[in-house]
N, C-alpha and C positions, 0 to 999 in steps of 0.2 A: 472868050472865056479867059479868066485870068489863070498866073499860073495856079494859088491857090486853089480855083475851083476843079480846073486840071489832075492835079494831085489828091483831091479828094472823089474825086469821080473814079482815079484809078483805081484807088485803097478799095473803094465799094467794091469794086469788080472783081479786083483781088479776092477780097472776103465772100462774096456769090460762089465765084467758084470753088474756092477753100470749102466752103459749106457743102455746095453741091457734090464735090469729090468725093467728101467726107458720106454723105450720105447713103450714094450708091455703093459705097465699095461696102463689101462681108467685114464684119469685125473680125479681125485676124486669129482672136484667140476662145472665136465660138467652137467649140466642138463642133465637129462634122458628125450629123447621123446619116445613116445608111440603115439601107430596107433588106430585107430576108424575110424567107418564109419558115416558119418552124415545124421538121418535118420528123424530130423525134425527142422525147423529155428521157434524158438521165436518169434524173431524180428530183428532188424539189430545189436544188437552186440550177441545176446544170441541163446542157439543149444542145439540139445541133440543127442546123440551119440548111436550105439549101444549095448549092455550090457554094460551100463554105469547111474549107476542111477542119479546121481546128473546130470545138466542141467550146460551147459559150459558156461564162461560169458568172452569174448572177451576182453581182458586185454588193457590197456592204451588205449582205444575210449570207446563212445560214441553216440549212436544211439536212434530218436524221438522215446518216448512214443507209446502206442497202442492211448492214446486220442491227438495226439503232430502231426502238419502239415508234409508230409511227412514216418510217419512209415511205409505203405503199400509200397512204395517204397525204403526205407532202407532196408527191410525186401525182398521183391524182388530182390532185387540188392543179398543179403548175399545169398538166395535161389539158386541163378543162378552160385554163384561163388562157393560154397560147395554142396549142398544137393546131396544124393546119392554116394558123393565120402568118397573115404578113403583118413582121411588126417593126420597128424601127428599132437602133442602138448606137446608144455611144461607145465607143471602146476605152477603158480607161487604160490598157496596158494587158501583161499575160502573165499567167499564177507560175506555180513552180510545174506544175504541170502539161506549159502549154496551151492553155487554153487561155481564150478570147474571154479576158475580165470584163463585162458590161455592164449599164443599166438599160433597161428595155422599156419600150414604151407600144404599146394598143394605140389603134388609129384615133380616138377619142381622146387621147395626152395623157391616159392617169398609167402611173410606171407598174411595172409589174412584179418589181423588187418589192417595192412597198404592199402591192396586193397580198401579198405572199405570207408579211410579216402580218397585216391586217387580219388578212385568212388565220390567225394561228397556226401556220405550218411549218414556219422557221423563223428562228430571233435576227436578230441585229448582230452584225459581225463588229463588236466596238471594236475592234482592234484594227480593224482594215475603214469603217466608215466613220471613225471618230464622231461616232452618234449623230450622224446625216437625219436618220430618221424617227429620233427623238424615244428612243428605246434602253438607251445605253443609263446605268447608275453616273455620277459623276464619282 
């Protein structure tokens, strides 16, 4: 083998592995979700999970007050689409209250934040979702 050919056999091998590394490893900066089970509804954006202390607060929406037209109904709607199940979430961070900011996702992929707003139960929080979900005026 000349050196030439030497040096290009190596490069290939190089690059196989480069590639191969590449492929296995997790992309560094995928959000991690995490599974729980939902064993009590707030209200219509907010939950709590189980062994999970902090209370989860439904990221970019918005859902009426306990004293606010419609909470008993916001809050039934969110009961009927999670309570009982296990569902997945990302955590984006914690409000001013403590609580586990997320979006949540049903075994079937479709999010539950978006359900929510779908359902007419709560709007879009432009202020915090910079209209993620396509609800916001410009």
């Amino acid at each position: 083998m000349t050196q030439a050919g030497f040096f290009a056999a190596t490069l290939l091998i190089a690059a196989i592995v480069a590639i191969y590394s590449t492929i296995t490893q997790p992309f560094p900066l995928q959000p991690k979700r995490r599974f729980a089970k939902v064993v009590y509804v707030i209200d219509g954006d907010t939950l709590v999970f189980d062994r999970v202390k902090q209370p989860i607060r439904l990221w970019g929406i918005n859902a009426p007050e306990k004293d606010e037209d419609d909470y008993r109904e916001a809050r039934i709607t969110l009961v009927r689409i999670v309570m009982n199940k296990r569902v997945s979430h990302v955590e984006l961070g914690d409000d001013r209250y403590k609580r586990i900011v997320a979006r949540l996702f049903l075994d079937d992929g479709r999010e539950v934040n978006k359900l929510m707003i779908e359902a007419g139960q709560t709007t879009e929080a432009c202020r915090f979702s910079g209209g993620f979900y396509g609800q916001c005026q410009n």
